[in-house]
C-alpha positions in Angstrom: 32.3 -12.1 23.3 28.6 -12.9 22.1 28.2 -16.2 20.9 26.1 -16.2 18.2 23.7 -19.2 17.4 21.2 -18.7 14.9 20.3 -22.7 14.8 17.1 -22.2 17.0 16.1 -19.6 14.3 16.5 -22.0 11.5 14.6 -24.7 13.6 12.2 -22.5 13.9 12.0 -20.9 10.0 8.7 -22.1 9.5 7.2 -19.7 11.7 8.7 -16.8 10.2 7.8 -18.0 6.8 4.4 -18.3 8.1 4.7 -14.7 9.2 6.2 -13.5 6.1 2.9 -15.2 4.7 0.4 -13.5 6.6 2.8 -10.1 5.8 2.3 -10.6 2.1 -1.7 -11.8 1.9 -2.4 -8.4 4.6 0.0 -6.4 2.2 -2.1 -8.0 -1.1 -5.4 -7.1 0.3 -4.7 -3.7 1.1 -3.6 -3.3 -2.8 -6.7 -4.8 -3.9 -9.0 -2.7 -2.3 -6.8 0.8 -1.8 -5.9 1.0 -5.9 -9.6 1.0 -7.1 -10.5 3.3 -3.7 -7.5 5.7 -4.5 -8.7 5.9 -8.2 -12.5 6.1 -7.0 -11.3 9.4 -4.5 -8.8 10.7 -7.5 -12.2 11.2 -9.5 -14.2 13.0 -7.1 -11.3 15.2 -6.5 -11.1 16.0 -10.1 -14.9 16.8 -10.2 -16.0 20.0 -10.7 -18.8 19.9 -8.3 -17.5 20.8 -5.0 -20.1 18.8 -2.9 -17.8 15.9 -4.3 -14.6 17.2 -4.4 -14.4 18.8 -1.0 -15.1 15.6 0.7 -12.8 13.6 -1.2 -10.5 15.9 -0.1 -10.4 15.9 3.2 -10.6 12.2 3.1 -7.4 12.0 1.1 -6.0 14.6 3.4 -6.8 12.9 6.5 -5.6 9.5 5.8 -2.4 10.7 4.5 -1.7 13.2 7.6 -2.4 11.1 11.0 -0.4 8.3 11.5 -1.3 4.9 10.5 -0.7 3.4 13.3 -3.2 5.7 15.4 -5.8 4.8 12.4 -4.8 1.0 13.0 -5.8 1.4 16.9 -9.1 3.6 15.8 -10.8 0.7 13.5 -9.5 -2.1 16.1 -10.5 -0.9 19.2 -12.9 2.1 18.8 -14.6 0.9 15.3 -16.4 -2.4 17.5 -17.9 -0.1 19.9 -19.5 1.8 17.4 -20.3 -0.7 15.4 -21.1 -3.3 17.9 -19.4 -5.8 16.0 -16.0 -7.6 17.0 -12.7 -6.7 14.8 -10.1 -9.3 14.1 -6.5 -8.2 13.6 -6.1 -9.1 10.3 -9.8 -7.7 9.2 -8.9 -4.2 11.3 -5.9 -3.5 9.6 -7.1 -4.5 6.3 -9.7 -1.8 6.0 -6.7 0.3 7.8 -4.2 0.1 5.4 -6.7 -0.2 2.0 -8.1 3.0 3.3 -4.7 4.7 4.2 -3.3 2.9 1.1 -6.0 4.5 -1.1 -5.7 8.3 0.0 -2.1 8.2 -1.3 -3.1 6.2 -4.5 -5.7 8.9 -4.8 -2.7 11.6 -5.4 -1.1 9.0 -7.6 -4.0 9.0 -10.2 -4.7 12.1 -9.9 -0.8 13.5 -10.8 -1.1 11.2 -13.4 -4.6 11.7 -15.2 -3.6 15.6 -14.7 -0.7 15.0 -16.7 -2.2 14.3 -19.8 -2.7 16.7 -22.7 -5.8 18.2 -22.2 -6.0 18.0 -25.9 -6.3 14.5 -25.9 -9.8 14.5 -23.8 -10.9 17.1 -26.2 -9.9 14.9 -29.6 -11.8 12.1 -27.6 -15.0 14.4 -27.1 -15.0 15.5 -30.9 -14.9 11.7 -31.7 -18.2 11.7 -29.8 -17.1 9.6 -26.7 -18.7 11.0 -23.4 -16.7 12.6 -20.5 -16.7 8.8 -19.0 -16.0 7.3 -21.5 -12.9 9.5 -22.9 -11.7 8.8 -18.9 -11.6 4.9 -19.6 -10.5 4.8 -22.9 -7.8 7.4 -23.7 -7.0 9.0 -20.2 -6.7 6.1 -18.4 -4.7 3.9 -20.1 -1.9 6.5 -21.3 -1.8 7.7 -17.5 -2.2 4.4 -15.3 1.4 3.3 -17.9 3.0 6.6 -16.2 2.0 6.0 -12.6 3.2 2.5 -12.7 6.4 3.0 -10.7 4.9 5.2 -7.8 2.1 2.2 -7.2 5.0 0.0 -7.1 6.8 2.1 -4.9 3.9 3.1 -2.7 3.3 -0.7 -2.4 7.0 -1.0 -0.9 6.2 1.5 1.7 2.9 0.0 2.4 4.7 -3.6 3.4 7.4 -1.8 5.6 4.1 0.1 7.5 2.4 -3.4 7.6 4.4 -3.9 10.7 2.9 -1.8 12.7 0.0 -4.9 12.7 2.3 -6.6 15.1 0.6 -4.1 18.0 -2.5 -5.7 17.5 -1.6 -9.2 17.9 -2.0 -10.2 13.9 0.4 -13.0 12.9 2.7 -11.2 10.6 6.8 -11.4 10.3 7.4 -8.9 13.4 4.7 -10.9 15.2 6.3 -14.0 14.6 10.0 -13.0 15.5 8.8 -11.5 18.0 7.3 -14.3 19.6 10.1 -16.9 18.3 12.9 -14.3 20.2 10.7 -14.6 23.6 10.5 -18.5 23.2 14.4 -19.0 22.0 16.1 -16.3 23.9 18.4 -15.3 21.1 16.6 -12.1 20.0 20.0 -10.7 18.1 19.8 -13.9 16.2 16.0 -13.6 15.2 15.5 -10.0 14.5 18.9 -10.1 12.2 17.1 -13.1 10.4 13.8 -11.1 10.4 15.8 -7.8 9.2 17.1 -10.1 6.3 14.1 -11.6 4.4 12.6 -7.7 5.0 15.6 -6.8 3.2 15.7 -9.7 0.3 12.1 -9.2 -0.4 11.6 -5.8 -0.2 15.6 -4.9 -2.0 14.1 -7.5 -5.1 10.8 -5.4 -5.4 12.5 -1.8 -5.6 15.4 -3.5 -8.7 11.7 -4.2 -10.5 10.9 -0.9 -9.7 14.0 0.4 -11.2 14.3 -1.7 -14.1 10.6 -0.4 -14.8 10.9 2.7 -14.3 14.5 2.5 -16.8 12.1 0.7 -19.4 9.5 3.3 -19.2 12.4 6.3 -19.6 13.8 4.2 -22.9 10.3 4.4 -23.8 9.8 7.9 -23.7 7.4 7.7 -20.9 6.8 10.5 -17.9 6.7 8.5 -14.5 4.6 10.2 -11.8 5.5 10.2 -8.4 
């Protein structure tokens, strides 16, 4: 019979709080810089000028179709050498996953600006407001309230992919427990610790999701997924 032993792992629970850490600021970053990306690419698709549209599209495309993790190795191995210009881990996968992030925000905004009323831009027009500014004030605000539960869902699923940083060497909670189960030798007892706080954290974010998304159907509100 097994023995299990997890006090190493709680001697140790600094470092996976330290990787849980570095999980959440990489997981942060990404959000910052994929939602106004993804909302940046959502309006060029929507453009009726091709020249923009068509390259917006393949970009969304792209990102969304080859796996992240081959787009992880791409920017930290092969981007340097182009660039001539050394990649840390955490600065590689940060323009990874804001990138990757962005292409399926991109769909995001753009199911959600899509669906509303086309009469509404046109009651904003015959107020006088410009094509912009109809797009910040009335579209924007009605739609971005509907799309809130698919960004919070999407930036679920972008934490679960942030593991695939551990194959690069960045610091983050697989890293760590990965590390701590080579130094301890009691793997079963680190990985079920590690399997836990993913679980805890990411099991708390998707009840907000649902509670919002509960909120939003009182409210009479469309989500967009």
């Amino acid at each position: 019979m097994y023995q299990w032993d997890f006090a190493p792992v709680l001697a140790n629970s600094g470092v996976l709080a330290a990787g849980l850490a570095n999980t959440l600021k990489l997981t942060a970053t990404a959000l910052a810089f994929g939602i106004p990306l993804g909302l940046g690419l959502a309006l060029l698709r929507l453009s009726r000028l091709r020249v923009l549209s068509l390259p917006a599209g393949f970009i969304v495309e792209f990102f969304r179709t080859t796996p992240p993790l081959v787009q992880l190795f791409w920017f930290f191995f092969a981007l340097p050498i182009l660039i001539r210009v050394e990649m840390t881990p955490f600065v590689a996968a940060a323009i990874t996953f804001s990138i990757q992030s962005s292409a399926f925000f991109a769909e995001v905004f753009r199911a959600g600006i899509v669906s509303i009323d086309r009469g509404q831009s046109e009651a904003a027009r015959a107020l006088g407001m410009t094509g912009a500014q109809a797009m910040r004030r009335v579209i924007l605000p009605q739609a971005v309230k509907r799309m809130i539960p698919a960004f919070m869902e999407r930036s679920i699923e972008l934490m679960k992919t942030t593991t695939l940083v551990a194959t690069v060497s960045y610091a983050d909670l697989l890293f760590q427990a990965n590390e701590l189960a080579q130094k301890t030798f009691r793997p079963l007892e680190v990985f079920t610790v590690t399997a836990l706080i993913y679980f805890v954290v990411i099991y708390a974010a998707s009840l907000v999701v649902h509670r919002v998304e509960r909120r939003l159907a009182v409210s009479g509100e469309t989500t967009v997924h």
